[in-house]
ZALUMPA-427919 format. One line per 4 residues: number of its first residue (from 1); their letters; for each residue x, y, z of C-alpha. Coordinates in steps of 0.2 Angstrom, whole numbers, m for minus. Last residue first. Layout:
NUM> a> X,Y,Z | ... .
This chain:
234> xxxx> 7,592,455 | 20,581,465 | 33,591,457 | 25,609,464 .
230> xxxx> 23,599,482 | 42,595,482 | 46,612,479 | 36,621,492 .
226> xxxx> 40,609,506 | 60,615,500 | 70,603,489 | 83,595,498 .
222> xxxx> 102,593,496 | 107,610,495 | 127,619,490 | 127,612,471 .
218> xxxx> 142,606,462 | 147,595,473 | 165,593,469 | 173,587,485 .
214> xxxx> 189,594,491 | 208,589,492 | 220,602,500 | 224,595,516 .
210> xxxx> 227,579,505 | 242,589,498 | 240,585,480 | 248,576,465 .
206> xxxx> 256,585,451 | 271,577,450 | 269,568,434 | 268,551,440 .
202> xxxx> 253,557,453 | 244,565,439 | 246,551,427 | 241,539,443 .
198> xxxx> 224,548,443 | 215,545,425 | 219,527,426 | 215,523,445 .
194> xxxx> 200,535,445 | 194,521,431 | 196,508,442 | 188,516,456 .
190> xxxx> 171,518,448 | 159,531,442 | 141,518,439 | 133,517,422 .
186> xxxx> 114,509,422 | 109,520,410 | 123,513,397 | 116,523,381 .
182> xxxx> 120,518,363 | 119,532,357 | 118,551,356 | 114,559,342 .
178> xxxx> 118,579,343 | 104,592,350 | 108,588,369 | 92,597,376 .
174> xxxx> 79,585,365 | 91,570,370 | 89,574,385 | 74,577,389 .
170> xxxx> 70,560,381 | 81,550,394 | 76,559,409 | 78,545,423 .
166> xxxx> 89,530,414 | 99,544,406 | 104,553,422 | 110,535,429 .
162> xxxx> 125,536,419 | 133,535,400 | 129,543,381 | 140,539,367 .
158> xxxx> 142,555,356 | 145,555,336 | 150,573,329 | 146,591,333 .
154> xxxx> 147,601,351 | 134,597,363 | 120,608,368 | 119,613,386 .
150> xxxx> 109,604,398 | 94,615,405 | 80,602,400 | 89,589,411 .
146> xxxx> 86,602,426 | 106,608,430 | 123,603,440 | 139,605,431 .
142> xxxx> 154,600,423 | 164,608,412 | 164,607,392 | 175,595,382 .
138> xxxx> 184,588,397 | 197,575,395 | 195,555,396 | 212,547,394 .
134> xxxx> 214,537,375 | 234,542,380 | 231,559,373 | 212,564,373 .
130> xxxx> 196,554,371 | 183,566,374 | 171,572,387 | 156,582,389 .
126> xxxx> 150,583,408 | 133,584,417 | 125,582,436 | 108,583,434 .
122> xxxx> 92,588,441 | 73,588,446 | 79,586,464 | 91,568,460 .
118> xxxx> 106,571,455 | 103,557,440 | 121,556,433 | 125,561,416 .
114> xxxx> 141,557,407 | 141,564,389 | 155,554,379 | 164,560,365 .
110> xxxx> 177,548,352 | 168,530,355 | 173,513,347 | 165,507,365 .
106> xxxx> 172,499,379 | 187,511,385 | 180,527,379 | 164,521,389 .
102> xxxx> 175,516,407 | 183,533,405 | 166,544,402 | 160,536,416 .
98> xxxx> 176,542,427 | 175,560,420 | 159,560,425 | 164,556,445 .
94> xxxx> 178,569,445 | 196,564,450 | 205,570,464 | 224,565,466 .
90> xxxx> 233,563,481 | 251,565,489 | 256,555,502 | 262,559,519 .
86> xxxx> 260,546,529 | 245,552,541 | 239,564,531 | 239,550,516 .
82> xxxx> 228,537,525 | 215,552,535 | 214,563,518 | 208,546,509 .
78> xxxx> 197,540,522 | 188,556,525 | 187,561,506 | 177,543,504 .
74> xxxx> 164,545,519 | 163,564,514 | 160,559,496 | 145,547,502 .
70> xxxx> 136,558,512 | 134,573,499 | 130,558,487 | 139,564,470 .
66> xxxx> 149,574,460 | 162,570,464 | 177,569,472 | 184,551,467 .
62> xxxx> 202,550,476 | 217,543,470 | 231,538,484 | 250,541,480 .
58> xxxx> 264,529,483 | 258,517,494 | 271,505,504 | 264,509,521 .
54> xxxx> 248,506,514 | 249,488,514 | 258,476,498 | 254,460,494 .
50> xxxx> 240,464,480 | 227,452,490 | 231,460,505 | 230,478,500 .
46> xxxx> 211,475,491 | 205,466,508 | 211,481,516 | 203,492,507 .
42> xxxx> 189,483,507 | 185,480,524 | 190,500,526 | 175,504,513 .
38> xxxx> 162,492,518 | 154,500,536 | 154,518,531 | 150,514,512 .
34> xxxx> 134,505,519 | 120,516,515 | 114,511,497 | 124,497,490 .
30> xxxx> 132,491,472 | 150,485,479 | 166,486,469 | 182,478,472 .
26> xxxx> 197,484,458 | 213,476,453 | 228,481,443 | 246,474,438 .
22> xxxx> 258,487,434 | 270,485,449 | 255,487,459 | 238,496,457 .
18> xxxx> 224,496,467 | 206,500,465 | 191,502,478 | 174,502,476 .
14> xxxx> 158,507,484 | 142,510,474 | 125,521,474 | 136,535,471 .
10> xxxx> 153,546,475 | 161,531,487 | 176,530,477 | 193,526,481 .
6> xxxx> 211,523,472 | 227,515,480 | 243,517,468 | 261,508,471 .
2> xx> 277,512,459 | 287,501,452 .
């Protein structure tokens, strides 16, 4: 049986999930700024309690985004440093698809609009839909806008997800013209559920060169300008 190792550092969260001979586990941490100090412990916590190290890995899975500029560079540089070093292939998987995962999972849900709160006036958005296997797949592609810029959603029942909705809740359901309930606002991306979109890439052979993995940003600024943060102030 195959050996799996999946990371994510994309948000206000760190966690880690493993997968051996079919069995899963996951560690995950709420924090602010310690992903530098908490990921590796955990890693290695996660190896030991599954038995196994990394030498043993068959693939690593890799949240890319979108998310904290600082955080997805702390996550990617573990990731690209484990596999480079043995020669592993890796799969990237987006931070919305991840909350849309964990929702198709929980809730009698067939589309799920993931929203996290990018902070700037803005959000990071993605439509997705239960697809073969109940795995998450993209209905429309994920982007960076103002809450009042999101793009209408196609017809039928959606379940709404992320930390977008705890902040703009109202805009959004104005912009998304379809209903859209219940909302988990508190939603976080997790490892567990890169885990269950990744491994089908990485069994199918379509993993990457780690050289090649890259975060989804989405945007190319982190700050507003002196002139922006005054107009919102106003």
């Amino acid at each position: 049986m195959s050996t799996y190792l999946a990371v994510d550092t994309a948000t206000e969260a760190c966690s880690v999930a493993l997968w051996v001979d079919g069995k899963a586990r996951e560690h995950f941490e709420p924090m602010q700024r310690e992903h530098t100090q908490r990921l590796l412990p955990m890693i290695q916590a996660i190896l030991a309690e599954g038995g196994t190290s990394v030498s043993r890995l068959d693939g690593i899975v890799c949240g890319i985004g979108p998310g904290s500029f600082a955080g997805l560079r702390i996550g990617l540089g573990v990731v690209k440093g484990l596999a480079l070093a043995r020669d592993l292939p890796v799969a990237g998987v987006s931070s919305l698809a991840m909350l849309a995962q964990r929702a198709l999972q929980e809730r009698p849900a067939a589309q799920v609009a993931s929203i996290i709160d990018a902070r700037m006036n803005e959000v990071y958005f993605g439509a997705y839909r239960r697809g073969a296997a109940g795995l998450a797949e993209p209905l429309l592609a994920d982007r960076v806008c103002p809450p009042q810029e999101v793009p209408a959603l196609p017809e039928g029942a959606w379940l709404g997800v992320g930390t977008g909705w705890g902040r703009h809740e109202a805009v959004l359901r104005e912009a998304l013209r379809a209903p859209v309930a219940p909302v988990d606002s508190a939603a976080l991306p997790r490892a567990a559920e890169a885990l269950i979109l990744g491994i089908p890439v990485l069994e199918a052979g379509r993993g990457q060169s780690a050289d090649s993995l890259a975060p989804a940003y989405l945007r190319d600024r982190v700050a507003l300008t002196v002139q922006e943060q005054a107009s919102l102030r106003r």
